[in-house]
PDB file of N, CA, C and O in Angstrom:
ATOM      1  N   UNK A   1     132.017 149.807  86.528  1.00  0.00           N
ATOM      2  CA  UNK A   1     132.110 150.611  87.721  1.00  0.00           C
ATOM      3  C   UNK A   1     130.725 151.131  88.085  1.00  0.00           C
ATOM      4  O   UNK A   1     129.951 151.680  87.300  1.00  0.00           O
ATOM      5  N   UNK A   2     130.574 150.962  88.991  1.00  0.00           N
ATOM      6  CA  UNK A   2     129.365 151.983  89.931  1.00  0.00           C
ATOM      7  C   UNK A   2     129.415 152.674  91.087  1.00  0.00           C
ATOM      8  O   UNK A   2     130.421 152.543  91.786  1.00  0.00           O
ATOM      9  N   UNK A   3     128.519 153.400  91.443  1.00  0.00           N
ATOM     10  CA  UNK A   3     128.740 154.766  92.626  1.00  0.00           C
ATOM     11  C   UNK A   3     127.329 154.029  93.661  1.00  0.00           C
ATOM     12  O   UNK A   3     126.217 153.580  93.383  1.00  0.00           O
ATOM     13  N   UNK A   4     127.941 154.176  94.649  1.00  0.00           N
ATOM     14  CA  UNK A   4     127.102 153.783  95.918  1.00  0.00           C
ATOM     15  C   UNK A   4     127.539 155.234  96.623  1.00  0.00           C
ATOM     16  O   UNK A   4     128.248 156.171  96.256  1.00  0.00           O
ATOM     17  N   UNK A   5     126.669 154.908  97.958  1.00  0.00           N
ATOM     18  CA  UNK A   5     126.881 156.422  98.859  1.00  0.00           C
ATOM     19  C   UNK A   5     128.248 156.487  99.407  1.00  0.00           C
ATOM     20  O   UNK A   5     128.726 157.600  99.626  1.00  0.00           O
ATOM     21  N   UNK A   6     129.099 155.167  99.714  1.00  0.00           N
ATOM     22  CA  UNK A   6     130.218 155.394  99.988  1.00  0.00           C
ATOM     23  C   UNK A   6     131.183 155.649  99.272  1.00  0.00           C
ATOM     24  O   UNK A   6     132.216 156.081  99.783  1.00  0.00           O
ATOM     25  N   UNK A   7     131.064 155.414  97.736  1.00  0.00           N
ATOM     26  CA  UNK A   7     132.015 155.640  96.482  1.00  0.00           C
ATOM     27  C   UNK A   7     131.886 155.324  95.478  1.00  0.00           C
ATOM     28  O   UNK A   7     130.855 154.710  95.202  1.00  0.00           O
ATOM     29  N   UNK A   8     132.858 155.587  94.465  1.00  0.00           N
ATOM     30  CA  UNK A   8     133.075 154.590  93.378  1.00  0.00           C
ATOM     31  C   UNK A   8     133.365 153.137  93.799  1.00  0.00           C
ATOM     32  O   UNK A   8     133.923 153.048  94.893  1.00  0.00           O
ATOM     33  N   UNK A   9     133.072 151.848  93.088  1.00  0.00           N
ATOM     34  CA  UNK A   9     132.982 150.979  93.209  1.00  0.00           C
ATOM     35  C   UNK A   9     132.848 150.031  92.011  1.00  0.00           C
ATOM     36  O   UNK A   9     132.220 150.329  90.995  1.00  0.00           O
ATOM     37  N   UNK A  10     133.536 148.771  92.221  1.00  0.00           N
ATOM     38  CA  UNK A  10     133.685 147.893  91.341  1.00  0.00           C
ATOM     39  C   UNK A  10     132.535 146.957  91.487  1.00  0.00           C
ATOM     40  O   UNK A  10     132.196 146.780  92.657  1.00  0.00           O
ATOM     41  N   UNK A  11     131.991 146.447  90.766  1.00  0.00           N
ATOM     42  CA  UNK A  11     130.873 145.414  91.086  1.00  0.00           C
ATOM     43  C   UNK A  11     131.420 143.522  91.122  1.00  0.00           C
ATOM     44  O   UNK A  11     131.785 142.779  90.211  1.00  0.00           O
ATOM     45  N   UNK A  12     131.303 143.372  92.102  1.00  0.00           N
ATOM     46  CA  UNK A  12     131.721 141.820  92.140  1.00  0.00           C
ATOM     47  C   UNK A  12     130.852 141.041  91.814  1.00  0.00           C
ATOM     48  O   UNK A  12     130.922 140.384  90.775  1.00  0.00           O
ATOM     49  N   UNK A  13     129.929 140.977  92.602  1.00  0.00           N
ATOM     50  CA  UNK A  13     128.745 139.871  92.743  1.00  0.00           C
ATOM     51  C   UNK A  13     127.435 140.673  92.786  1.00  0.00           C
ATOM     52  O   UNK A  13     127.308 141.892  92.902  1.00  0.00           O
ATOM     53  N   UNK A  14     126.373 139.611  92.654  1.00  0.00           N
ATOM     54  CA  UNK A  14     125.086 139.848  92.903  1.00  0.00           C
ATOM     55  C   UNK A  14     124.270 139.008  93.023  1.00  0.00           C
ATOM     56  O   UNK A  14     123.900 138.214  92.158  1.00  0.00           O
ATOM     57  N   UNK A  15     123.644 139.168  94.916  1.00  0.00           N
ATOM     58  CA  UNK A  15     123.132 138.024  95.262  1.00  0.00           C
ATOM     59  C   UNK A  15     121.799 137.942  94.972  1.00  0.00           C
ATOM     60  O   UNK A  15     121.356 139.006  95.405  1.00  0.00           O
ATOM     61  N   UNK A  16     120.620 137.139  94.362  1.00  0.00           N
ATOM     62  CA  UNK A  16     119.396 137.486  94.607  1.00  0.00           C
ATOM     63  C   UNK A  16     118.979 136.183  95.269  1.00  0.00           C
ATOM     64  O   UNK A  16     119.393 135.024  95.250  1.00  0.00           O
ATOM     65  N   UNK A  17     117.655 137.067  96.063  1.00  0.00           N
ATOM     66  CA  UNK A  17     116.790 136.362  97.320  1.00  0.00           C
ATOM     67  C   UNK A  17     115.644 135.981  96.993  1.00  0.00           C
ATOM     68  O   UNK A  17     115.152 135.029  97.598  1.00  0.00           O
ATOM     69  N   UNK A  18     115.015 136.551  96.074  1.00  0.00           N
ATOM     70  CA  UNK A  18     113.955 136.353  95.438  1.00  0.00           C
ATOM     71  C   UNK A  18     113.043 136.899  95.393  1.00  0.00           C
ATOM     72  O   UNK A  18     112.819 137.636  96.352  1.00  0.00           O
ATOM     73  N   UNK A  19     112.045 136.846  94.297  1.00  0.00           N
ATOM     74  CA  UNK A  19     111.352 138.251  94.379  1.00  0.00           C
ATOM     75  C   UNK A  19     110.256 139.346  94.871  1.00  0.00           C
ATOM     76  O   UNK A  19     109.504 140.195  94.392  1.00  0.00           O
ATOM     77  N   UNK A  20     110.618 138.823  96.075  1.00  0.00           N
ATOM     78  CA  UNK A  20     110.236 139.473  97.273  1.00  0.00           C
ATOM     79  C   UNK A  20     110.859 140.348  98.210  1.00  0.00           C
ATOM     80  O   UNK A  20     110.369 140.857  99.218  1.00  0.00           O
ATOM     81  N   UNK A  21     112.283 140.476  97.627  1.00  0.00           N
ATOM     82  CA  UNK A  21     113.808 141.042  98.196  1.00  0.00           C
ATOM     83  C   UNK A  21     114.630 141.786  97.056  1.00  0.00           C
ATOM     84  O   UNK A  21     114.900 141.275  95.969  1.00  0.00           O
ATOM     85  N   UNK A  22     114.946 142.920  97.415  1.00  0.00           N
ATOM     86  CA  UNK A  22     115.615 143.347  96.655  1.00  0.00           C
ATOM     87  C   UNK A  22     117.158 142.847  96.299  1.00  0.00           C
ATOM     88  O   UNK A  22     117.883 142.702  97.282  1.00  0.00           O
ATOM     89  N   UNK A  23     117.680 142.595  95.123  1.00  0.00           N
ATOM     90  CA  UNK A  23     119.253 142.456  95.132  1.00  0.00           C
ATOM     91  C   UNK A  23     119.982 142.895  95.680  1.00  0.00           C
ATOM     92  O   UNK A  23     119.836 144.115  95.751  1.00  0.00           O
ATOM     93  N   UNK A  24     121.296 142.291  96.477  1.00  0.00           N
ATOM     94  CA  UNK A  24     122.437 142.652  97.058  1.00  0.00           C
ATOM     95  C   UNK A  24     123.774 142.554  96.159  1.00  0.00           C
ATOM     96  O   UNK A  24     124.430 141.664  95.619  1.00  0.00           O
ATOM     97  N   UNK A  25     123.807 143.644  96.266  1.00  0.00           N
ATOM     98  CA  UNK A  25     125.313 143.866  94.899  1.00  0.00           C
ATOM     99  C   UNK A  25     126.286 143.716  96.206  1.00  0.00           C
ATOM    100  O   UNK A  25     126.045 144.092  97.353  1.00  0.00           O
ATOM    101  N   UNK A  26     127.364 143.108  95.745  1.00  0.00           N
ATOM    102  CA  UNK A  26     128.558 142.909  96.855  1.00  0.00           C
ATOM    103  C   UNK A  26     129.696 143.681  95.657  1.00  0.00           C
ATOM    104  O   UNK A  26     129.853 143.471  94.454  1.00  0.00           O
ATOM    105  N   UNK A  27     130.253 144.478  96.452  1.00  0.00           N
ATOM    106  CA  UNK A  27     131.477 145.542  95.267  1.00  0.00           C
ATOM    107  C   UNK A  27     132.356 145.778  96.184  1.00  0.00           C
ATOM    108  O   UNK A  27     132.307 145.610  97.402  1.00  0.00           O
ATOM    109  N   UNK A  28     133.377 146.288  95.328  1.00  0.00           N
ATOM    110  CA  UNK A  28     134.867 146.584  96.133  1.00  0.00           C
ATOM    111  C   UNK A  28     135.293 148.213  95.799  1.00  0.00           C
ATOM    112  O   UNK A  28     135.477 148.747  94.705  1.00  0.00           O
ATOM    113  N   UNK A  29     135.382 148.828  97.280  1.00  0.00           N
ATOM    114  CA  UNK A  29     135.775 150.264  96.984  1.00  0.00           C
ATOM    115  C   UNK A  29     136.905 150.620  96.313  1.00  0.00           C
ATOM    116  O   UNK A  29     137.926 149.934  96.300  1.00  0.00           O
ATOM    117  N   UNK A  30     136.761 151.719  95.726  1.00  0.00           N
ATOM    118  CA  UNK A  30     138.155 151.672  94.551  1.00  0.00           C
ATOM    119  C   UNK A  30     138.791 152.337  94.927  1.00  0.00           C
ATOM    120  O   UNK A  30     139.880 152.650  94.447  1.00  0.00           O
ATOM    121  N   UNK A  31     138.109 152.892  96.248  1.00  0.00           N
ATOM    122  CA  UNK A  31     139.279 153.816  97.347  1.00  0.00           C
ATOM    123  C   UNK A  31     140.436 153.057  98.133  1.00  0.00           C
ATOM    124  O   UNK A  31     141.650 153.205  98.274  1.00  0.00           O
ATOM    125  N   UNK A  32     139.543 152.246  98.536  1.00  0.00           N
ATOM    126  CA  UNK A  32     140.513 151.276  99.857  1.00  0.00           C
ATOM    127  C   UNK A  32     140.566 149.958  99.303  1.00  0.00           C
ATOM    128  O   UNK A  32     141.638 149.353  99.314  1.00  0.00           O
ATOM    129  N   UNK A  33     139.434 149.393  98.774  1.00  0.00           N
ATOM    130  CA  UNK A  33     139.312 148.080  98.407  1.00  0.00           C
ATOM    131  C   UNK A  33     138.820 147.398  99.234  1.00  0.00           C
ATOM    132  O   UNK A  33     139.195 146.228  99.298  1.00  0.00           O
ATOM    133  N   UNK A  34     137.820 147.883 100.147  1.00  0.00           N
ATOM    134  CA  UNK A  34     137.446 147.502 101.143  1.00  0.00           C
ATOM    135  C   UNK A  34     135.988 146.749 100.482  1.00  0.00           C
ATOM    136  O   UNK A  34     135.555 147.570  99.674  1.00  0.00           O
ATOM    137  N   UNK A  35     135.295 145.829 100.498  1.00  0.00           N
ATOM    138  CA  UNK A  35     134.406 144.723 100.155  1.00  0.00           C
ATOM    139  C   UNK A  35     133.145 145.060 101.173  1.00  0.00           C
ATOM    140  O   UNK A  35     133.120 144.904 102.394  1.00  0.00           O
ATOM    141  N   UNK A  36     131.796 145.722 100.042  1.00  0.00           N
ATOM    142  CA  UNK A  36     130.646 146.162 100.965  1.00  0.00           C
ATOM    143  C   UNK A  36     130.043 145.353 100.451  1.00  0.00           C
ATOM    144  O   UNK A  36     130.488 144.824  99.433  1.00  0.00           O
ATOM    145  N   UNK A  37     128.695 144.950 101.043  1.00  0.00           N
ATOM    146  CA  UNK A  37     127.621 144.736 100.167  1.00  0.00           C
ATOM    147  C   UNK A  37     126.271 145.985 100.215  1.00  0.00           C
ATOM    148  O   UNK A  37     126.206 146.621 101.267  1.00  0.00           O
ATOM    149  N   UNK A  38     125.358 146.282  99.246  1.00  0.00           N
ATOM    150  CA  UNK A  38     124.583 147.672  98.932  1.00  0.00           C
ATOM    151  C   UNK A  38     123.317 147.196  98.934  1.00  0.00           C
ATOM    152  O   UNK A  38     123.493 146.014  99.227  1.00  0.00           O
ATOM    153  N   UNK A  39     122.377 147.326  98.822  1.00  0.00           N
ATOM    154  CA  UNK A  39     120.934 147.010  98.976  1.00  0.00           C
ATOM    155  C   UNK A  39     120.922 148.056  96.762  1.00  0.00           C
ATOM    156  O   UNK A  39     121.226 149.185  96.375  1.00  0.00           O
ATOM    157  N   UNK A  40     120.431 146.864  96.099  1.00  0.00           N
ATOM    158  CA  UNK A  40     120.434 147.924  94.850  1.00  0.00           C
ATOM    159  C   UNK A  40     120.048 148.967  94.095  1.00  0.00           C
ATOM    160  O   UNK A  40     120.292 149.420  92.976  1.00  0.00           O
ATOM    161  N   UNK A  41     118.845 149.417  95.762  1.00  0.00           N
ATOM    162  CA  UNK A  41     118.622 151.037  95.405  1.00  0.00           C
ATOM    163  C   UNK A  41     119.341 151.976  95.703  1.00  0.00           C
ATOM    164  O   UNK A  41     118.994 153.157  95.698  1.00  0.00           O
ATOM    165  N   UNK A  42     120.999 151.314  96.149  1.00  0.00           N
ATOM    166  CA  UNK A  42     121.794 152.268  96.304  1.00  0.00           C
ATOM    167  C   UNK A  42     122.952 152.381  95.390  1.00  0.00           C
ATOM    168  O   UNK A  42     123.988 153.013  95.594  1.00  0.00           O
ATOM    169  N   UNK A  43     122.528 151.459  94.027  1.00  0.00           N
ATOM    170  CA  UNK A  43     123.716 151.662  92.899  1.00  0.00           C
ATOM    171  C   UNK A  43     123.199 152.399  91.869  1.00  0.00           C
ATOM    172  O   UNK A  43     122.036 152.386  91.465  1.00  0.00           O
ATOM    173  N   UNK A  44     124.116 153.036  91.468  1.00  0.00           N
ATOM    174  CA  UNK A  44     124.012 154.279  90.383  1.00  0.00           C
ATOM    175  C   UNK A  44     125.088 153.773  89.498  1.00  0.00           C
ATOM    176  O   UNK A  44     126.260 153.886  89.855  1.00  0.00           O
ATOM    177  N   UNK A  45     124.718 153.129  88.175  1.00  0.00           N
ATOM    178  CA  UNK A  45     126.106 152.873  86.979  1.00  0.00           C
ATOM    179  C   UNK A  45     127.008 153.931  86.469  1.00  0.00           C
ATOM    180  O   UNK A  45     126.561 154.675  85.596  1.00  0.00           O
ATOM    181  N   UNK A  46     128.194 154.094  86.886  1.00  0.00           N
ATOM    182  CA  UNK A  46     129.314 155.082  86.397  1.00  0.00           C
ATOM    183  C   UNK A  46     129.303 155.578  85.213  1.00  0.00           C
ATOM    184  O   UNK A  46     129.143 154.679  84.388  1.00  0.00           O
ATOM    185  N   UNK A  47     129.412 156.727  84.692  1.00  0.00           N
ATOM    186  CA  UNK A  47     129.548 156.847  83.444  1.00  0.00           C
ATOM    187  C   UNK A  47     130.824 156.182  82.462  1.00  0.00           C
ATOM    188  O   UNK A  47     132.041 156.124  82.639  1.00  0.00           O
ATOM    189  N   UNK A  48     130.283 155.901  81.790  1.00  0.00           N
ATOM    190  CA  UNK A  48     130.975 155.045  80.720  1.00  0.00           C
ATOM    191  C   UNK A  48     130.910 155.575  79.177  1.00  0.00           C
ATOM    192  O   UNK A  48     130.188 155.115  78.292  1.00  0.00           O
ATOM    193  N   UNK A  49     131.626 156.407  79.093  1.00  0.00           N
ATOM    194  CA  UNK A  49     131.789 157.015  77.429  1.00  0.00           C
ATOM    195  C   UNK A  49     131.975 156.260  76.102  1.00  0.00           C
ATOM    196  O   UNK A  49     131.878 156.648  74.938  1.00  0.00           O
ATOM    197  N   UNK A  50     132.263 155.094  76.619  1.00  0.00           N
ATOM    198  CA  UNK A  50     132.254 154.404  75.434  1.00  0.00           C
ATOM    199  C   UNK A  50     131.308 153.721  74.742  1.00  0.00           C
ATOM    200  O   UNK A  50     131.324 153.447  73.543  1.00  0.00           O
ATOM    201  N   UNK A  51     129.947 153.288  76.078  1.00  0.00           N
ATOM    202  CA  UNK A  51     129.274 152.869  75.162  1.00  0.00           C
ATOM    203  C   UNK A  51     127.663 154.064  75.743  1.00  0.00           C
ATOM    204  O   UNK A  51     126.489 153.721  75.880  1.00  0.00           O
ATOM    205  N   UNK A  52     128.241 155.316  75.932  1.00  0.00           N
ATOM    206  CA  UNK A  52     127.392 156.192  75.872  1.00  0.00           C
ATOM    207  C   UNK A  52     126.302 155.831  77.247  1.00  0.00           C
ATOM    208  O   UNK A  52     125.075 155.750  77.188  1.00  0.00           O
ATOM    209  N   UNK A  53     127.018 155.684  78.237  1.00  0.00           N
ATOM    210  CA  UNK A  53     125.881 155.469  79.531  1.00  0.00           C
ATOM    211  C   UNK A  53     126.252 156.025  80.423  1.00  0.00           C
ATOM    212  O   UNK A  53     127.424 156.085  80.792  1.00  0.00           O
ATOM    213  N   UNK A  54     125.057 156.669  81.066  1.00  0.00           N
ATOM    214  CA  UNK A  54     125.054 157.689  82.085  1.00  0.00           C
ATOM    215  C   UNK A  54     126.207 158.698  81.742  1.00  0.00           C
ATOM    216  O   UNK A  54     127.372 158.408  82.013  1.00  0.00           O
ATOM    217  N   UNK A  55     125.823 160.052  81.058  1.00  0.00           N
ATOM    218  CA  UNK A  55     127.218 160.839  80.488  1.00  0.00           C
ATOM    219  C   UNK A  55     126.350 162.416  81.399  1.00  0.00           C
ATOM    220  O   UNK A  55     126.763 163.575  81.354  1.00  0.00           O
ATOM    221  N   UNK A  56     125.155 161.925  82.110  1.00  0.00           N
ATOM    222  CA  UNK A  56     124.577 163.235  82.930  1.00  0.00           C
ATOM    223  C   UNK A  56     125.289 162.690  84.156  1.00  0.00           C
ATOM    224  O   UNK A  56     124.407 162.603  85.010  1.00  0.00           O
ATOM    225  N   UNK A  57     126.567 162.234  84.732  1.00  0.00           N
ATOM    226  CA  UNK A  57     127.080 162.327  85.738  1.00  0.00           C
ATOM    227  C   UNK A  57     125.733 161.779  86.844  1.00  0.00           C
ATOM    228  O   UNK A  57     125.736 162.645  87.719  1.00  0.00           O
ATOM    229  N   UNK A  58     125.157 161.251  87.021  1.00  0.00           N
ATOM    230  CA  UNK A  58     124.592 160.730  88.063  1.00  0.00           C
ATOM    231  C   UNK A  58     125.329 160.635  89.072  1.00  0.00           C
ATOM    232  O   UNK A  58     126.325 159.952  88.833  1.00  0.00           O
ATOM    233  N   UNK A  59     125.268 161.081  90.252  1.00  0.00           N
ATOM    234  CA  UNK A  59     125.945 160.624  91.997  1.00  0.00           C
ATOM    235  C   UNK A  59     125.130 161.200  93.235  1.00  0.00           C
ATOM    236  O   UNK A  59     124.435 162.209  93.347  1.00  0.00           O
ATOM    237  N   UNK A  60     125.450 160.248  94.071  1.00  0.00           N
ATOM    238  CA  UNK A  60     124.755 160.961  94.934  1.00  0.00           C
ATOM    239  C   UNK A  60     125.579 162.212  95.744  1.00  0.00           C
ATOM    240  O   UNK A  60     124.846 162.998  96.345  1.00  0.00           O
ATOM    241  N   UNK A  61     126.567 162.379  95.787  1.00  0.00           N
ATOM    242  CA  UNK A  61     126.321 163.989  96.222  1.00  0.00           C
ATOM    243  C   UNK A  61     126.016 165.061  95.577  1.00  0.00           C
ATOM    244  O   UNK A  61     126.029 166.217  95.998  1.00  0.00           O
ATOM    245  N   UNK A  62     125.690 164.604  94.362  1.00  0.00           N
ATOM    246  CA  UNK A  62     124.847 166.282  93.222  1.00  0.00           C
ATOM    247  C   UNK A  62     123.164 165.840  93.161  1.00  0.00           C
ATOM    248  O   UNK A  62     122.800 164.982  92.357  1.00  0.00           O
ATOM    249  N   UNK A  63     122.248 166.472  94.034  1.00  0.00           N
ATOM    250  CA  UNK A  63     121.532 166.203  94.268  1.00  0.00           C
ATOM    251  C   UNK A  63     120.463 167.561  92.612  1.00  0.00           C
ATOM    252  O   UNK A  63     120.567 168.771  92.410  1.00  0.00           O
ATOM    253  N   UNK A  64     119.825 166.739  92.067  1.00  0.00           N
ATOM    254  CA  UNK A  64     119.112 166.743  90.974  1.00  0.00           C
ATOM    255  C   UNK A  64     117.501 167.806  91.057  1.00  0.00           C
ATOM    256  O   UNK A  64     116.665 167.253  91.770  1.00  0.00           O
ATOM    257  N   UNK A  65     117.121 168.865  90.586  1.00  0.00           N
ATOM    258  CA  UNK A  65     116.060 169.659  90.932  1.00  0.00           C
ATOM    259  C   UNK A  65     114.857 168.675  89.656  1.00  0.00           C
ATOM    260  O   UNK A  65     114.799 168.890  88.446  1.00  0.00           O
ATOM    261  N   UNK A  66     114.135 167.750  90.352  1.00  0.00           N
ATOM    262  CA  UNK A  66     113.241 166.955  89.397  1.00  0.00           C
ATOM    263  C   UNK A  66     111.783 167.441  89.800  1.00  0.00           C
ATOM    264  O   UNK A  66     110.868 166.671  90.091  1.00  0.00           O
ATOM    265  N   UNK A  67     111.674 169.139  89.770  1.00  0.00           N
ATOM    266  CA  UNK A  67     110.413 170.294  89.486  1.00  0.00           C
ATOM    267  C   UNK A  67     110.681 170.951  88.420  1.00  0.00           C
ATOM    268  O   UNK A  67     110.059 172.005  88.294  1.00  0.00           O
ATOM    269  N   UNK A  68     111.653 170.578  87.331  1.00  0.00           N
ATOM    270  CA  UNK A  68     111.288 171.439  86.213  1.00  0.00           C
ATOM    271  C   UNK A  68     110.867 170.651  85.122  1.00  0.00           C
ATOM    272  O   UNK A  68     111.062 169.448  84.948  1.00  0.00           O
ATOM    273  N   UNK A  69     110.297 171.417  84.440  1.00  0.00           N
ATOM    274  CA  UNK A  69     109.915 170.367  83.178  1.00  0.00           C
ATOM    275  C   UNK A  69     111.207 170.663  82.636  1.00  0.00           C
ATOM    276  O   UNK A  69     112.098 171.489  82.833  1.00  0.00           O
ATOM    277  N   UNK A  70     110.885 169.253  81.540  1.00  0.00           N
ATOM    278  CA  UNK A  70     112.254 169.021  80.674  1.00  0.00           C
ATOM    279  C   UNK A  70     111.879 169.377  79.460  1.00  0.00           C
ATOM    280  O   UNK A  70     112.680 169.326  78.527  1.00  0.00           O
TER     281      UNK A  70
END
C-alpha cells in the first residue's frame, strides 16, 4: 500500500521512461477503486508493521516541522 495526495492506494504498475523522466506508478484507490497514475514524487510507502516501515506515519496531510534538530 501507498499514500498519494488523493489517498491510500494500492500499487499496480510502474512505468519507466528513462532516465531522464521520472517514474509513473499507476495504483488503484482503495476508496473507490478508481485507477490513477502519480508522478513518483508523489508516493509515500504506507506503514507496514510487519516488516517495520514507515511506523512515523508519513502523509501528506500531517505536514512535518523539518527546523528542528533531531
Amino acid at each position: 500500500m501507498v499514500e498519494i495526495p488523493l489517498g491510500i492506494s494500492q500499487e499496480f504498475f510502474i512505468i519507466d521512461y528513462g532516465m531522464h523522466q521520472n517514474t509513473c506508478w499507476v495504483v488503484v484507490l482503495q476508496s473507490k477503486g478508481i485507477i490513477k497514475h502519480t508522478d513518483c514524487n508523489d508516493v509515500i510507502l504506507s506503514t507496514n508493521y510487519t516488516y517495520g516501515m514507515n511506523l512515523r506515519k508519513n502523509n501528506f496531510t500531517k505536514k512535518e516541522d523539518t527546523t528542528k534538530d533531531k
